[in-house]
PAKETOR-96635 format. One record per residue: x, y, z of N, C-alpha, C in turn; residue in three letters; residue number from 0. Coordinates in steps of 0.001 Angstrom, whole numbers, plus 524288, in hexadecimal, padded with zeros to 5 digits. Example, Ala and Ser with C-alpha at 12.3 -4.5 7.8 and 13.67 -1.06 7.14 Angstrom:
PAKETOR-96635
KENU;83386;7E9C6;81E78;8300C;7EE6C;81E78;83390;7F31C;81E78;ALA;0
KENU;83232;7F736;81BA8;83566;7FBDC;81BE4;83264;8001E;81EBE;SER;1
***
This chain:
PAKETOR-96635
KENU;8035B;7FB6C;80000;80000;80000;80000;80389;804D3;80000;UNK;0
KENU;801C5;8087B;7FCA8;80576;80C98;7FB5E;8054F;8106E;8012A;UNK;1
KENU;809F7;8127E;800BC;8092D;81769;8065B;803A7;81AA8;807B5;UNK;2
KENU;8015D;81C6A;8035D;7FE16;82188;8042D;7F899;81C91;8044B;UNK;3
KENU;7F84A;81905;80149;7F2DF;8153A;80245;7F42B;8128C;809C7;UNK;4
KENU;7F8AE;81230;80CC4;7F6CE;81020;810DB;7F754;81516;81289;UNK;5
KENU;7F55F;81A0E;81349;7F1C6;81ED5;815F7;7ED2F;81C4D;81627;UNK;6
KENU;7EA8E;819EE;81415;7E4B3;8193E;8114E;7E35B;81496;814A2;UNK;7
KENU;7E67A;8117F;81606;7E506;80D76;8195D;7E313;80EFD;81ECE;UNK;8
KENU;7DED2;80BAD;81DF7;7DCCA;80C75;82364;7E032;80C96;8288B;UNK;9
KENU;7E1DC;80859;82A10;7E65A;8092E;82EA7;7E7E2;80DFC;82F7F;UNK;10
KENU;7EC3E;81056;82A4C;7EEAF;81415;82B1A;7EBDB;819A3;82B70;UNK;11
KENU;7E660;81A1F;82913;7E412;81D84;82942;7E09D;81EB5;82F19;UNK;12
KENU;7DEF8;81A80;8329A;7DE1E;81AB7;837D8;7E5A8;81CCB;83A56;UNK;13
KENU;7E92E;819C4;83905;7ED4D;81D3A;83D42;7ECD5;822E9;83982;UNK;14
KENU;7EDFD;825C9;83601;7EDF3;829E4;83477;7E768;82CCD;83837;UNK;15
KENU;7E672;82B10;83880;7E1AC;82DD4;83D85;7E2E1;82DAA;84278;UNK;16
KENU;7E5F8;82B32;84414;7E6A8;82931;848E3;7EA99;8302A;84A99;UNK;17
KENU;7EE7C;83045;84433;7F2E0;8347B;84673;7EE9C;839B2;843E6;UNK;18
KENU;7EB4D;83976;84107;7E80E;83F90;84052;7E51F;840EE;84617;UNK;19
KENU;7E410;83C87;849BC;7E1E7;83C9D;84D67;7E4E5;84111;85232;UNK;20
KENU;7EA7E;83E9C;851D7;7EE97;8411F;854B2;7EF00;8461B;855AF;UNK;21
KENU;7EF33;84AC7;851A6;7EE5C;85100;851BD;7E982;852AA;855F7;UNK;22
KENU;7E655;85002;85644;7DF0C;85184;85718;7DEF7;84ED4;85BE9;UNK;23
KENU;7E2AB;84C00;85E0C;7E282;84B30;864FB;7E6D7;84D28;866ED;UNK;24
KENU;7EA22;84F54;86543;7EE49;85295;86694;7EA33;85841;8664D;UNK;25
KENU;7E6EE;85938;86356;7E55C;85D44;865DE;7E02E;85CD6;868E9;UNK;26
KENU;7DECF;857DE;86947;7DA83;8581A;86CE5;7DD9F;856C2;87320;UNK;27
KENU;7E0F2;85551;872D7;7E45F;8559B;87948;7E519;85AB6;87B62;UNK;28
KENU;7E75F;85E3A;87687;7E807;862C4;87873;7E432;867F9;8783B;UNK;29
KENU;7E09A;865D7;876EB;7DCEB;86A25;87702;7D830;867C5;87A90;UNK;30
KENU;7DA45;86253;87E3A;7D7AD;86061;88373;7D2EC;85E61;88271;UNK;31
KENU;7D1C3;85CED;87BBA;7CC01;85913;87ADE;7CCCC;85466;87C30;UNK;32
KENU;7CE2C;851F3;881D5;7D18F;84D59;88248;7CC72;84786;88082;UNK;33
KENU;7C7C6;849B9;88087;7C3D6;8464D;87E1C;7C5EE;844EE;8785F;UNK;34
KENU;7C585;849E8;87599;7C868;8492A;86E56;7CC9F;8455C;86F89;UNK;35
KENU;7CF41;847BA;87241;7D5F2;8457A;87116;7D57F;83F17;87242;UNK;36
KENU;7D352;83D44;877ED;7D21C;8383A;87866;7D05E;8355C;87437;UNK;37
KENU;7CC0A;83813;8705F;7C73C;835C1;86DDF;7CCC4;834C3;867CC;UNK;38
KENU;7CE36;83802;8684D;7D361;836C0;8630B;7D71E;83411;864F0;UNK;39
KENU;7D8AF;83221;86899;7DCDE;82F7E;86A8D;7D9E8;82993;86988;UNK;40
KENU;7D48A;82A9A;86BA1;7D17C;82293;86AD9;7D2A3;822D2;86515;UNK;41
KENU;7D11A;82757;86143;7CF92;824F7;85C14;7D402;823E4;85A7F;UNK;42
KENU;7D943;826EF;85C9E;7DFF2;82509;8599E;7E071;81E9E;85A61;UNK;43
KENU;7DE39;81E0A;85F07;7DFD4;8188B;861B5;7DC76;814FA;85DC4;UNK;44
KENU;7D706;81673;85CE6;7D2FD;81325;85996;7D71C;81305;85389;UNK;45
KENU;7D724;8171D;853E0;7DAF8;81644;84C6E;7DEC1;8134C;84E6B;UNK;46
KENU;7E29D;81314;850E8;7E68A;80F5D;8519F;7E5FF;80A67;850F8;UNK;47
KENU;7E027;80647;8552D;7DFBA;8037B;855DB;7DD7F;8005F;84E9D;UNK;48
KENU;7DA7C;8044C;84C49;7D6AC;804A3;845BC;7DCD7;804C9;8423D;UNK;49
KENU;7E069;80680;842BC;7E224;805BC;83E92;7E5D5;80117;83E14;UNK;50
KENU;7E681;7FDCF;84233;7E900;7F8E6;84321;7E4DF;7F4B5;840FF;UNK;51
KENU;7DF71;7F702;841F1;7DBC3;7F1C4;8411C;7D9B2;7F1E5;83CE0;UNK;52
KENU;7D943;7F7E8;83A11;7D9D1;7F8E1;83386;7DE42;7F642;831B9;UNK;53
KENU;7E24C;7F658;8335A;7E5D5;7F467;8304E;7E6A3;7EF03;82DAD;UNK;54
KENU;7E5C4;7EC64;83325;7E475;7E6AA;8357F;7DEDD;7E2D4;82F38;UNK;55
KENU;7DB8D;7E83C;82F62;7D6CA;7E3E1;82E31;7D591;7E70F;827C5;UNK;56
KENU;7D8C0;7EB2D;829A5;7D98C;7EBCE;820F3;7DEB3;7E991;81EE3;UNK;57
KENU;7E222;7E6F6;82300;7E6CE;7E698;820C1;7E989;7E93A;81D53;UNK;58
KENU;7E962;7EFB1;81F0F;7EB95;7F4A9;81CD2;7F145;7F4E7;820B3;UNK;59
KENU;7F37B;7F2F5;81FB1;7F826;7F2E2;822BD;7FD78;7F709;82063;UNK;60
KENU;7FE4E;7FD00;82136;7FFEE;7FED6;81E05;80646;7FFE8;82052;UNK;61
KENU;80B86;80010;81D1E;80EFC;80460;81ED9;80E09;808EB;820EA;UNK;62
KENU;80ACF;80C00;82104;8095C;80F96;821F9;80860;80F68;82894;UNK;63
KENU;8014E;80B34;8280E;80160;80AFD;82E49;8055D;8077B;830EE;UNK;64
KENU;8087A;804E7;82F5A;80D70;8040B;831CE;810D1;80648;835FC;UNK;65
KENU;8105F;80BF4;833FE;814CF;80FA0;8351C;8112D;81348;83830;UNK;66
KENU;80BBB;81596;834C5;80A4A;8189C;8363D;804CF;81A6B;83C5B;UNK;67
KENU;803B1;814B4;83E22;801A6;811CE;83F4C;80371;812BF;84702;UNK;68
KENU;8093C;810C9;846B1;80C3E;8119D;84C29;80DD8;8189F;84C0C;UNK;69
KENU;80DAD;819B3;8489F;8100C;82044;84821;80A3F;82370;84A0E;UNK;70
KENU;8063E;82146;84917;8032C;824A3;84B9F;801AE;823AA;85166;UNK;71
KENU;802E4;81F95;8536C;8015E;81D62;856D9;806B7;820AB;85C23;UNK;72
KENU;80B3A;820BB;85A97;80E3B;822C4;85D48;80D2C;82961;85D80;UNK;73
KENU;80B2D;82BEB;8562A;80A90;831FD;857F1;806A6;83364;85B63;UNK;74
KENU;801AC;8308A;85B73;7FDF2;8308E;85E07;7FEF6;83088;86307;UNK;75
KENU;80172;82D0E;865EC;802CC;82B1E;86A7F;80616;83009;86C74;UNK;76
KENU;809DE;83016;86B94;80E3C;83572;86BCF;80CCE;83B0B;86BB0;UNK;77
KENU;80880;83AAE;86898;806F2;83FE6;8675B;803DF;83FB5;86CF7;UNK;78
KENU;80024;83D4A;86E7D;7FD34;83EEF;871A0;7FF8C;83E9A;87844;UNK;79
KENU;80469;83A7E;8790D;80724;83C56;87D8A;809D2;84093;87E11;UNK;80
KENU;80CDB;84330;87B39;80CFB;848A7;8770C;809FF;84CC5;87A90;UNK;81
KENU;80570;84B61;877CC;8019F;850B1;878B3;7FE62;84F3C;87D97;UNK;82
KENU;7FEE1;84C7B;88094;7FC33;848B9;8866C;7FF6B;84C18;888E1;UNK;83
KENU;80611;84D4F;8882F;80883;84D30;88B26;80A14;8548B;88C0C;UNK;84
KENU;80891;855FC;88704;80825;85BAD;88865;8035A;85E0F;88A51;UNK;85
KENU;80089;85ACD;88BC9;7FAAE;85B42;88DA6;7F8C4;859C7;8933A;UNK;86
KENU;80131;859EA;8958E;8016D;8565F;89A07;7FDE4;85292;89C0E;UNK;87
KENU;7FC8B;84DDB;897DF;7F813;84A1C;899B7;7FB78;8445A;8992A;UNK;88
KENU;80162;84568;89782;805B0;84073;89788;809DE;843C0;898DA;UNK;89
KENU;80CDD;840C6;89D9B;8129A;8413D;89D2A;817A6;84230;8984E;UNK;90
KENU;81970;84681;899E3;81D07;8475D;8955B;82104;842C7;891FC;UNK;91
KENU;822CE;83FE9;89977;825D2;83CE8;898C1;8234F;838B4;89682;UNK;92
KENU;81EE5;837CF;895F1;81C7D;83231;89275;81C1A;83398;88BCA;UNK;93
KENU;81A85;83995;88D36;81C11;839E1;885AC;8201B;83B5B;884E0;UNK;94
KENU;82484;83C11;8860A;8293C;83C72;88468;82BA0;835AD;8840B;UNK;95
KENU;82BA0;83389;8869C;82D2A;82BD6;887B1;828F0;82A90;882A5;UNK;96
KENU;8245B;82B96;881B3;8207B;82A6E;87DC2;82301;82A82;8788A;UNK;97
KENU;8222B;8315C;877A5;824DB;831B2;87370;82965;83120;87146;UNK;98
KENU;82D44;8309E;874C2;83449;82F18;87406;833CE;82908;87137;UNK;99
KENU;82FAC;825D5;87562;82F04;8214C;872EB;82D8E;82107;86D34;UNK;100
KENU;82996;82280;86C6E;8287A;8241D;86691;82BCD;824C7;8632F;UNK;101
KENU;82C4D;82B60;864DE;83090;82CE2;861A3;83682;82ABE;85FB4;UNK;102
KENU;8380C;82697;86334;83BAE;822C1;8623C;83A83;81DED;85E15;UNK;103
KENU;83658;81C6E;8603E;8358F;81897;85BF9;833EC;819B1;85692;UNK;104
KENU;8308B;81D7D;855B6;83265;82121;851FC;83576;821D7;84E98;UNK;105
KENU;83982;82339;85161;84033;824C1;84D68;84236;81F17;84CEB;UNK;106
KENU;8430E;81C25;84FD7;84562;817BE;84F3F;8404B;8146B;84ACA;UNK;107
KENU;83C31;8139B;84AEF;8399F;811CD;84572;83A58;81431;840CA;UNK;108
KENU;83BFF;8180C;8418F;83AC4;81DC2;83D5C;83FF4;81A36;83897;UNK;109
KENU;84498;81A69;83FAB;84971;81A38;83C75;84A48;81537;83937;UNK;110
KENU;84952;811BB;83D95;8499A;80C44;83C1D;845F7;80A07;83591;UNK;111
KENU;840E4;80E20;83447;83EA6;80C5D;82FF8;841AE;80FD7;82A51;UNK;112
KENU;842DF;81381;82E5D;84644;8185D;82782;84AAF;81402;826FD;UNK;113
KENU;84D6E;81278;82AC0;8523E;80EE0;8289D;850C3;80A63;825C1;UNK;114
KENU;84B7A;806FB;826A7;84B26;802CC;8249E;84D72;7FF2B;828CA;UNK;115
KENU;84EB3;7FF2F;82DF2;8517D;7FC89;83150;84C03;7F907;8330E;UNK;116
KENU;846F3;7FAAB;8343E;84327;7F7E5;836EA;83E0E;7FBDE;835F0;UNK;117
KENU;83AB9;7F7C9;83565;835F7;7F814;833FC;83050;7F5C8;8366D;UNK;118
KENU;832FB;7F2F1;83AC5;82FFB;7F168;83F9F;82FE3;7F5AA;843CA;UNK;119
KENU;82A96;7F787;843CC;82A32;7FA31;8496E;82685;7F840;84C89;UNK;120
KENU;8241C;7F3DA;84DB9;8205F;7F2D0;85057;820BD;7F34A;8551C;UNK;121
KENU;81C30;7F5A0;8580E;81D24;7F4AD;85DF7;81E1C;7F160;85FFA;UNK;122
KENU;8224B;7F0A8;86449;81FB5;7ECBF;868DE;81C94;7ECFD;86BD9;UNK;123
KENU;81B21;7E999;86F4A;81685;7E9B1;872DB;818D0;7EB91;875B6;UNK;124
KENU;81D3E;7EE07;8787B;81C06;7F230;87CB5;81B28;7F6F5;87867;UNK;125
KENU;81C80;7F969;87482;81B9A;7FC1A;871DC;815A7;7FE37;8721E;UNK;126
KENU;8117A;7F863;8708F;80E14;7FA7A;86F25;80C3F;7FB30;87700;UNK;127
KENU;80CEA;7F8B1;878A5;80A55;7F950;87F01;80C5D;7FECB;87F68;UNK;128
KENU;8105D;80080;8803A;81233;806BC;87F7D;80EFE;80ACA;87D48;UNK;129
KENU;80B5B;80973;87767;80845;80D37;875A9;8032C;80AFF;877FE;UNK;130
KENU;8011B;806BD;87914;7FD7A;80623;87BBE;7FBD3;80821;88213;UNK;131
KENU;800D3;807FE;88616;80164;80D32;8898C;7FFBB;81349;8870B;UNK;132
KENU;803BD;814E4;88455;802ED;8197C;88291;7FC4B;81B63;88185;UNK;133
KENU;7FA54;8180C;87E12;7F387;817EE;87C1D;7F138;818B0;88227;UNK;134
KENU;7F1FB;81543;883FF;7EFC4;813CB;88AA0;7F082;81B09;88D36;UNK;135
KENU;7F5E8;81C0E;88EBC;7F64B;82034;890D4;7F3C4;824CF;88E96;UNK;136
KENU;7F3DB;82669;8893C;7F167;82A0D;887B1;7EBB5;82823;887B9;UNK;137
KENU;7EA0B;826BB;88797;7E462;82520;887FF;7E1DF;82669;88CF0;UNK;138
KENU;7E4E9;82451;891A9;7E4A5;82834;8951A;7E4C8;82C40;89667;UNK;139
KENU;7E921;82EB6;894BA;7E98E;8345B;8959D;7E545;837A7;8907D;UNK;140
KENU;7E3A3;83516;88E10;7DEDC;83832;88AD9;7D8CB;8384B;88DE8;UNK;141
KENU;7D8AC;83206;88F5F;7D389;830DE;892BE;7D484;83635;898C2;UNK;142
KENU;7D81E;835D2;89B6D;7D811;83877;8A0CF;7D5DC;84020;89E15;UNK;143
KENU;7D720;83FED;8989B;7D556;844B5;89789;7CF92;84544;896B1;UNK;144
KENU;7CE71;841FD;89467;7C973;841A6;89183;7C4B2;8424F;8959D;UNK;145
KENU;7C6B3;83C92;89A4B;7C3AC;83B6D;89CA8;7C61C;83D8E;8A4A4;UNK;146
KENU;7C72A;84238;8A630;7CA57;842E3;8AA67;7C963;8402B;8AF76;UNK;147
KENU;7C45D;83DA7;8AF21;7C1D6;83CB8;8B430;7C56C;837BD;8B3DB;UNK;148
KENU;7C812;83387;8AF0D;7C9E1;82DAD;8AFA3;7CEC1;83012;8B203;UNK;149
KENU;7CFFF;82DD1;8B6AF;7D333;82BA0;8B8FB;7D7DE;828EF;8B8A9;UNK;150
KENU;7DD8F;8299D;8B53B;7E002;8277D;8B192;7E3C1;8285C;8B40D;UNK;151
KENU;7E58E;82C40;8B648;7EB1F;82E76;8B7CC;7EF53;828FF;8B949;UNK;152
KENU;7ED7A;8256D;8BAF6;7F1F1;8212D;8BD32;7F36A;81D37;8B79B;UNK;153
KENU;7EF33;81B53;8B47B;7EEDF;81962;8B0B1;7F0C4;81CFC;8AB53;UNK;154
KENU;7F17F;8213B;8AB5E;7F2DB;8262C;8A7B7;7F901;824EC;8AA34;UNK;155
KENU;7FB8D;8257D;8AE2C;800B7;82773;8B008;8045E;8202F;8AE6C;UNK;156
KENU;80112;81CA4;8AFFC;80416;817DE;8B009;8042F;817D0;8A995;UNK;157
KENU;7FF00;81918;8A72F;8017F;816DD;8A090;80637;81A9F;89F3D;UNK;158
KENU;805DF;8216C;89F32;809A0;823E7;89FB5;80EC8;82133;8A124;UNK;159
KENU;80F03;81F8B;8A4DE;8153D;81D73;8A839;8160A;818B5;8A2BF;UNK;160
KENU;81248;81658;8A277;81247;8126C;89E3E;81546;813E8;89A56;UNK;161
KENU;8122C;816FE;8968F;81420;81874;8935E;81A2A;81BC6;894F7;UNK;162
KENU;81A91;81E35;8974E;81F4D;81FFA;8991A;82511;81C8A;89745;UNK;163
KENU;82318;81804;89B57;8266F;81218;89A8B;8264F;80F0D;8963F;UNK;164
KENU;821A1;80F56;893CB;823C1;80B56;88D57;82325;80DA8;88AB2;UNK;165
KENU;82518;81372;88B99;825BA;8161F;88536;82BC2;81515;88549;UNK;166
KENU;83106;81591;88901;8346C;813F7;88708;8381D;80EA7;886C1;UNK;167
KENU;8338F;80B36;88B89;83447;80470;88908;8334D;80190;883E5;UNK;168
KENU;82F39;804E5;8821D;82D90;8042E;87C8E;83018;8049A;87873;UNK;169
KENU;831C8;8096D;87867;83550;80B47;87551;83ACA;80A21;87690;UNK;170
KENU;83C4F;80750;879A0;84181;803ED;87CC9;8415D;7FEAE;8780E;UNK;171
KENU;83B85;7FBFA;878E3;839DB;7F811;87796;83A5F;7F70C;8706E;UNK;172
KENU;839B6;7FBE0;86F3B;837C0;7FCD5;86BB9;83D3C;7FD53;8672A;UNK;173
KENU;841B5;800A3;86A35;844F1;801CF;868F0;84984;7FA0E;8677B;UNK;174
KENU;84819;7F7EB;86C47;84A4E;7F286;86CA6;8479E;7F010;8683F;UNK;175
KENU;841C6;7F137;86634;84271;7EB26;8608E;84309;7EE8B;85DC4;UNK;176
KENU;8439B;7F38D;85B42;845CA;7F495;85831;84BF1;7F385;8560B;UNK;177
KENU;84E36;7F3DD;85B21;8543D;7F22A;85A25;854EE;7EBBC;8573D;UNK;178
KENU;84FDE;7E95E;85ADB;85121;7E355;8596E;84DED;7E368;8548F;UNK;179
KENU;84BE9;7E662;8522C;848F7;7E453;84DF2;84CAA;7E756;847C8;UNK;180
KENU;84FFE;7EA36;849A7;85310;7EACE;8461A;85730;7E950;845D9;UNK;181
KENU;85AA5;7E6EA;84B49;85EC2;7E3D8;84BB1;85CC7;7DDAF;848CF;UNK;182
KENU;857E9;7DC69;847F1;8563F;7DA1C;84593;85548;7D7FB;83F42;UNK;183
KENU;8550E;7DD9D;83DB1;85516;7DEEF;83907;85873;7E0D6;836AC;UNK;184
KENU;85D6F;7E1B8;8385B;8634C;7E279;83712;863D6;7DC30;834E8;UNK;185
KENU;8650C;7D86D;8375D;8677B;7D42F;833AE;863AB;7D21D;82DA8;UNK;186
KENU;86078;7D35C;82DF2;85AE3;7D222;82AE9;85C47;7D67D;825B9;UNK;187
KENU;85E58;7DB1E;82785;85E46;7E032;82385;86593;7DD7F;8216B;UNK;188
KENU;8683C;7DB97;82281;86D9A;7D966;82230;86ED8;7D5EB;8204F;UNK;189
KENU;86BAF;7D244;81CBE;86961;7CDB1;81BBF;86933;7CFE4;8140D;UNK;190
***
């Protein structure tokens, strides 16, 4: 399938909503519609979950959502500890450990695919448990807005600490099969 026909695919056209979504709860955080902002944070999560099961049952499986697929899922995520955190409603220090994580894996995929060195990025399962915290914590800290009377503060602070802690085991983790998956692919490319 040519580049510009997988735009058109369903999959990829639910994540391309997922990141138009992104601008329009960045300003519903900050202009305190924390109802809007919640109500766009479920539907990012609903596209997330729709374009895996579009993918799945049209068997539209594209390069495109390949790549583009985890890239929204991290701006999304980032963006909104980001703007949580100038809204003092997250610790600085969790989006700075957040995004470093990110932003590392990032450059090191970036680099590793411009060279042609590796082309595997799949998560691991602490990986994905890592963004599954993250979902968890902000979800909270959107609900304690929405709804002030719930009661969250202990369950808000432990996923926080959470996330705190496997944003840079993860990316520890993360950093280790990469090494082995290209120390891997060195004798294979030598051949």
């Amino acid at each position: 399938m040519n580049f510009l026909r997988q735009f058109r695919a369903a999959p990829n056209l639910l994540t391309l909503l997922r990141l138009f979504i992104i601008p329009f709860l960045v300003l519903a955080i900050l202009d305190g519609r924390h109802g809007l902002a919640f109500a766009l944070f479920v539907l990012a999560g609903f596209s997330d979950g729709l374009d895996g099961l579009a993918a799945r049952l049209t068997k539209q499986y594209t390069r495109l959502g390949l790549y583009l697929d985890p890239i929204a899922d991290k701006l999304l995520l980032s963006t909104l500890f980001v703007v949580l955190t100038h809204m003092n409603l997250v610790p600085r220090y969790v989006t700075v450990l957040v995004f470093s994580r990110d932003l590392g894996i990032l450059l090191i995929a970036t680099l590793l695919f411009a060279t042609g060195t590796l082309r595997d990025f799949r998560p691991s399962l602490l990986g994905k448990f890592n963004t599954l915290v993250q979902i968890l914590g902000l979800t909270v800290v959107l609900v304690e807005q929405v709804w002030p009377s719930v009661d969250a503060v202990l369950l808000r602070v432990v996923l926080l600490k959470s996330i705190a802690w496997l944003a840079p085991i993860s990316a520890a983790q993360y950093a280790w099969i990469v090494m082995q998956r290209v120390n891997a692919a060195e004798p294979q490319a030598a051949q």
